[in-house]
Every structure is written in C-alpha cells, then in structure tokens.
C-alpha positions as CSV (number, residue, x, y, z in Angstrom):
1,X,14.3,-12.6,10.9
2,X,10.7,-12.0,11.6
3,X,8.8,-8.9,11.6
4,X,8.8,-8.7,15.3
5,X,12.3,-8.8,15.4
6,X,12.9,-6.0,13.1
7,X,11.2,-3.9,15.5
8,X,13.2,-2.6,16.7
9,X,15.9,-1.7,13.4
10,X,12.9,0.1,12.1
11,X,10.7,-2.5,10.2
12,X,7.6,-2.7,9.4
13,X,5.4,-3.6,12.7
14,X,7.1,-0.1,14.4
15,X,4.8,1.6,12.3
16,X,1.6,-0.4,12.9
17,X,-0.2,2.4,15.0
18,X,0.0,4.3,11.6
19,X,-1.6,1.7,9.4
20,X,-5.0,2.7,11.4
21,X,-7.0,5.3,9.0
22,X,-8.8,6.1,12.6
23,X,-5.5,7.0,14.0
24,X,-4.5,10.5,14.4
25,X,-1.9,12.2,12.2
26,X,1.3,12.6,13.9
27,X,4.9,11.2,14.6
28,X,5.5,7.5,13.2
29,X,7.3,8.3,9.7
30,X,10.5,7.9,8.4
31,X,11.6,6.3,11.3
32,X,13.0,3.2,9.4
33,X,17.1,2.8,9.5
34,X,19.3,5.2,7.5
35,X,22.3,2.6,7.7
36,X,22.8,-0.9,7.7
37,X,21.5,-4.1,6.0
38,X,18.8,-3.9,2.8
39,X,16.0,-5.7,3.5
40,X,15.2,-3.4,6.7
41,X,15.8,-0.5,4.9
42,X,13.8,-1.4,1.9
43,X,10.6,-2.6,4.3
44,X,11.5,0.6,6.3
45,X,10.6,2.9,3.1
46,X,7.8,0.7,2.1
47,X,6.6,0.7,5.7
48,X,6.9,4.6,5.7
49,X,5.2,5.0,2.4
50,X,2.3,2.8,3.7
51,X,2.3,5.7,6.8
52,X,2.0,8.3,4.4
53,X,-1.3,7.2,2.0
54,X,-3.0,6.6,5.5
55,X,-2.2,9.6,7.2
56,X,-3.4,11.3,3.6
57,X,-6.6,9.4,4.2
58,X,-7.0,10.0,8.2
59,X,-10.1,11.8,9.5
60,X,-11.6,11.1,6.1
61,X,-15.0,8.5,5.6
62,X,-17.5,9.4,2.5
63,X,-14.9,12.2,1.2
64,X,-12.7,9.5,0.3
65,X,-14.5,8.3,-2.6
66,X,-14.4,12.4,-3.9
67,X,-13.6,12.6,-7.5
68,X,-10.4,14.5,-8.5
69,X,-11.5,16.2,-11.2
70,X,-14.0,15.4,-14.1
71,X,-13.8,13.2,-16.1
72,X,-10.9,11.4,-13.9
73,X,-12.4,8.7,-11.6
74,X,-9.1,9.0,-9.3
75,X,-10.1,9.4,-5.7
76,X,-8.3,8.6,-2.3
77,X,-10.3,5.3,-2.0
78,X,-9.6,4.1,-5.2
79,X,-6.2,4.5,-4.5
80,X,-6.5,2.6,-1.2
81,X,-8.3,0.1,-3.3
82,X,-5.7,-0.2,-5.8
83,X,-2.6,-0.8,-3.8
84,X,-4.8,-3.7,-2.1
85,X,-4.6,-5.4,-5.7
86,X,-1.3,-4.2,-6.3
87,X,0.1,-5.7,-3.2
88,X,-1.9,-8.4,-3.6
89,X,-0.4,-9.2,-7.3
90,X,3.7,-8.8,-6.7
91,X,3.2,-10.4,-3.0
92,X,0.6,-13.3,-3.2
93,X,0.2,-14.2,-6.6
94,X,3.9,-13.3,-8.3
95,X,6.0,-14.1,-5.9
96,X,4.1,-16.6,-3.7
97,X,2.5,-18.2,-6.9
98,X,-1.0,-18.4,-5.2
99,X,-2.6,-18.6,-8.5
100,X,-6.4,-17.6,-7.2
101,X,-5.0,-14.2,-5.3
102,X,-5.9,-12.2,-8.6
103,X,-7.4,-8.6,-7.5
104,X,-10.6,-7.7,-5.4
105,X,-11.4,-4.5,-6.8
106,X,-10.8,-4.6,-10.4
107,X,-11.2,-7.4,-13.5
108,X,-10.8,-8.3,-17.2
109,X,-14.1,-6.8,-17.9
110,X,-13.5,-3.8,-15.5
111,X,-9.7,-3.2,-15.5
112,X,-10.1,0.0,-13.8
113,X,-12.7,-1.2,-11.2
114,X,-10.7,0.0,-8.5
115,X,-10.8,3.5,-9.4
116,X,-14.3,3.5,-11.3
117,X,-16.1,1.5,-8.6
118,X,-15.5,3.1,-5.8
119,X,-18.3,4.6,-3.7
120,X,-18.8,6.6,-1.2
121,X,-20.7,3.6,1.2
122,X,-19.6,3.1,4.2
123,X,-19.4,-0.4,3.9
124,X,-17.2,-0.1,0.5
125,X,-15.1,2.0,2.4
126,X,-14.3,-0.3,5.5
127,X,-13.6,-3.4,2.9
128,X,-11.2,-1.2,1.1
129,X,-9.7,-0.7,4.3
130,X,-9.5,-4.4,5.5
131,X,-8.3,-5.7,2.4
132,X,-5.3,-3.4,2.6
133,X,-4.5,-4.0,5.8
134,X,-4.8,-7.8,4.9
135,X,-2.7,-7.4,1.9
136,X,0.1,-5.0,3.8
137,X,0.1,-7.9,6.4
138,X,0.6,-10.6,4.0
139,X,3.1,-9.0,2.1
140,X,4.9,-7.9,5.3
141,X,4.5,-11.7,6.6
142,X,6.1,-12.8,2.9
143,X,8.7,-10.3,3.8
144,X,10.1,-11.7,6.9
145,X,9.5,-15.1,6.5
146,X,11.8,-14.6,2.7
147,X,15.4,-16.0,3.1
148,X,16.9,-13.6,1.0
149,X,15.9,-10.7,-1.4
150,X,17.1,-12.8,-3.8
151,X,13.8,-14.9,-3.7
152,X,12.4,-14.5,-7.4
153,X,9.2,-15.4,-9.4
154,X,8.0,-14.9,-13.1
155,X,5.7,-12.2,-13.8
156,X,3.9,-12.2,-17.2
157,X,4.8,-8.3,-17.7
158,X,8.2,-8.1,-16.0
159,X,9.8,-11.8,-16.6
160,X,11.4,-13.1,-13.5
161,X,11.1,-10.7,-10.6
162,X,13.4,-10.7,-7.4
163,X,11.7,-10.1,-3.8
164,X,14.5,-6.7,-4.2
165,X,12.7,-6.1,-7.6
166,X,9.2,-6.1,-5.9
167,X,10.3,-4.2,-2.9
168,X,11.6,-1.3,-5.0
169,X,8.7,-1.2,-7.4
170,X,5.8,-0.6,-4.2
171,X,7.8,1.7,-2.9
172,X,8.1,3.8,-6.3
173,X,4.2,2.3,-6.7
174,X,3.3,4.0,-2.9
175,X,5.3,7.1,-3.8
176,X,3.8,7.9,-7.4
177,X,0.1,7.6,-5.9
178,X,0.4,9.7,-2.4
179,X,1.7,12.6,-5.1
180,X,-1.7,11.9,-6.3
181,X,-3.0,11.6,-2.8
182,X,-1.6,15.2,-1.8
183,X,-3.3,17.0,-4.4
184,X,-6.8,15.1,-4.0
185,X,-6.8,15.1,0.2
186,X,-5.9,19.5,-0.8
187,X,-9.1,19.6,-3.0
188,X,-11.0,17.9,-0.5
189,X,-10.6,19.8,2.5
190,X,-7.4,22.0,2.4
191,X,-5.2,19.7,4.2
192,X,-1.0,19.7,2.9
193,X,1.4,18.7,4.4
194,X,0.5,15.2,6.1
C-alpha cells in the first residue's frame, strides 16, 4: 500500500497541507482512522502528532529559536531540529541501515547541538524546516513501501527494533516534546490551545 493510497483511510499524505509551518492553523488533526488495520492507525497518530508541533510553530520565524527559560537551551526550533535527527536515526539509519544518515544538527562533540545551536537566523530556521520535511517524507516513504510492521533492525540502545517498535516510540517521541512545545509557544506569545 502506498502513501497515496492511504489517503484516503487517513494516512499520512491527508495531512500534508499541515506539514507547512506557513500554513494557517486550523482543521487537519486527528483525522486519522479510529478502527481498522495498524499500520494506518499508527501513521495516522504519527501523522497527527507531526500536525500538532507545526501548528505550535505556525506564524512563528526568529521567535522560534526563544529560549524557555535560563539556563535551559529548549526552544521550538530546537525541537524541530531534533525530531529531524530523531526521525532520521529510527527511519534511515536503524531501520534502513543507511550507515552515513547519522544526525544534521547534533554530534559526538556536541550531543546537544540541536538544542544548543539553534539560532534565531533566518536561514537556520528554513534548514531546520527542510530537513524535517525531508526526514517526515522519508520516514513516511519507508512507511508505505514496508511489507509488514514486522520489518525489524538492530539498534545499539534498543537491540532489535520492529517498524511497530519505531512507530510507537515517534509517536510517544512527538507527544513528549509538543508538551514542551505548548508551554514554550505560551511564553512566547500567549498562544494555547493549537
């Protein structure tokens, strides 16, 4: 099944107007299926999870790189940047094995370059933006193109991961950081509820 075709059962490419960080808040989440087989409900939540740390960001351009709170270096776009590595780990290099996918934003001598690194530049800001969008695709792409959830990969931290395993854990991974993203897009302008 390809992502096209899960269109319409509620996968991933129904909610492409909401990956834009340009876009308008609005309707577009939680639209995934309620019943029926796994792997559209489980790119369904991711999908909608996805929604949610953009619409948190919509609107937004310097004031994404806004500290939450000294002496934490968290910050909407270091978030942005960090799920960009993080898909980029479980999806390209895990479970595709593509050994030179390692992160873009952080490193062995800057672990926490993501989050420490980010800046308020406008150009920063739009490669942040593409390389999430490029990692959502690909992970998306890896998605559909799987031929079961079963599909499974070692991992030097977690052993042998399934494509189920992976699922799960971004959309726990998405969930954990828009908590974080609710409270730092409030201290930035006021905005809840997004």
């Amino acid at each position: 099944m390809t992502v096209d075709e899960r269109d319409d059962i509620g996968g991933p490419r129904r909610r492409a107007d909401v990956l834009d960080e340009t876009a308008t808040p609005g309707p577009g989440r939680f639209t995934g299926p309620a019943t029926g087989d796994e792997l559209p409900m489980l790119a369904g939540f991711l999908a909608d999870q996805r929604a949610t740390l953009v619409l948190k960001c919509a609107g937004l351009e310097k004031e994404l790189a806004l500290r939450s709170a000294e002496p934490s270096t968290l910050s909407l776009l270091g978030l942005v940047r960090h799920l960009a590595d993080i898909e980029r780990h479980w999806f390209r290099e895990v479970l595709a094995g593509e050994e030179d996918a390692g992160p873009l934003f952080s490193s062995p001598d800057s672990p926490d370059g993501d989050f420490d690194e980010a800046s308020a530049d406008p150009a920063a800001v739009t490669e942040a933006w593409e390389a999430w969008r490029a990692a959502v695709a690909y992970s998306d792409r890896f998605t559909a193109e799987a031929p079961h959830l079963d599909v499974s990969a070692q991992d030097a931290w977690r052993g042998e991961v399934s494509l189920r395993w992976v699922l799960i854990h971004m959309i726990e991974e998405y969930a954990r950081h828009n908590g974080h993203a609710d409270l730092l897009r409030e201290r930035i302008d006021g905005t809840r509820g997004v």
